[in-house]
N, C-alpha and C positions, 0 to 999 in steps of 0.2 A: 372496052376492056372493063370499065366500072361497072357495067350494068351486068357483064358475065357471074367476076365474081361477087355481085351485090346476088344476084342469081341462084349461084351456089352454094353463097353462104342461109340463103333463104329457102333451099331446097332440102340443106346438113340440117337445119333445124327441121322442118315441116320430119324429117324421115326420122330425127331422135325422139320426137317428141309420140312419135307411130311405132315408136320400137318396144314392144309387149316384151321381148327377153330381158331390156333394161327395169321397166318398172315393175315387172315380177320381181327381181331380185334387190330393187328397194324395195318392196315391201315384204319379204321374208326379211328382210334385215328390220326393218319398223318392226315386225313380227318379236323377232328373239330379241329386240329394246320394248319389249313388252308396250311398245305403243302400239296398242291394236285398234285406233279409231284411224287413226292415219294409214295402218295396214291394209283394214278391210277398204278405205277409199281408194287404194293404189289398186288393189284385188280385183275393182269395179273398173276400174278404168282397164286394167287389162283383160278381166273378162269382154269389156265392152268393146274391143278390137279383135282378139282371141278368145272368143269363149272354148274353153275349154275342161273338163273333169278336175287340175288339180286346180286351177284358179276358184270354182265354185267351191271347191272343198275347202280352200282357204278362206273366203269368204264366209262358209258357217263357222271354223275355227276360230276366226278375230269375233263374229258376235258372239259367238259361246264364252271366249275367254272376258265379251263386255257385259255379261251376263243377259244380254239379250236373247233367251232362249229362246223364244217363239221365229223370231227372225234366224235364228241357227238354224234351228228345223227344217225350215224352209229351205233353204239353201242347201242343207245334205238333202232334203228331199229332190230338189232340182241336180244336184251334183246324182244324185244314185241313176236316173238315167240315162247321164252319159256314160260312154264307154270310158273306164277306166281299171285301175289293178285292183283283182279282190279282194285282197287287204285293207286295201282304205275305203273300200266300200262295206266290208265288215266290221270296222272302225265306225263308220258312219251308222250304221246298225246301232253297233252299241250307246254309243253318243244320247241318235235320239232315244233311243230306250231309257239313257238315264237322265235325260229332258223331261219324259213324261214321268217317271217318278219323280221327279224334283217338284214339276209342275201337280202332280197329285198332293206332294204334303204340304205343299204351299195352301191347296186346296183346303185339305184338310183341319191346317191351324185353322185358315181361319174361317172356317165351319163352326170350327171349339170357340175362336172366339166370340161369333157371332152369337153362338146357342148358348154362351155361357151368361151374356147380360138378360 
């Protein structure tokens, strides 16, 4: 009888700890506690059981909001191949659009600053 429910209770965890609908929904909640480092690793970990369209798309969202643009990119880039709803893939559109402008005037200061010494 010990060893069943030693068993079961060993089984309840092995299946919580596999359950991608729970740690999606801590990490939208990490998410809107603007803790976006903790977000995007929960995102990973659920992508990495479920991958799936909105998981990667959250996953560019948390390093966009850590201003890790280049790594955002990516991510929408990988999220725009899976199938998902047009909207957020028109979103994602926009996003990197205003990535690589950012990344242009970033560019560009410091062009000015370089050419200016």
């Amino acid at each position: 009888m010990k060893i069943l429910i030693l068993f079961l209770w060993f089984l309840s965890s092995v299946l919580l700890a596999q359950n991608p609908e729970m740690w999606s929904r801590k990490a939208d909640k990490l998410y809107r506690d603007s803790n976006f480092l903790e977000a995007e690793e929960m995102y990973r970990k659920v992508n990495g059981i479920k991958p799936y369209f909105d998981q990667q798309f959250n996953i560019g969202n948390s390093l966009y909001q850590q201003g890790r643009l280049d790594e955002a990119k990516s991510a929408y880039e990988k999220a725009l191949v899976r199938k998902g709803p047009m909207i957020r893939k028109n979103q994602m559109h926009f996003t990197i659009w205003v990535i690589l402008i950012l990344q242009r005037r970033n560019m560009i200061k410091v062009w000015k600053l370089i050419s200016n010494h």
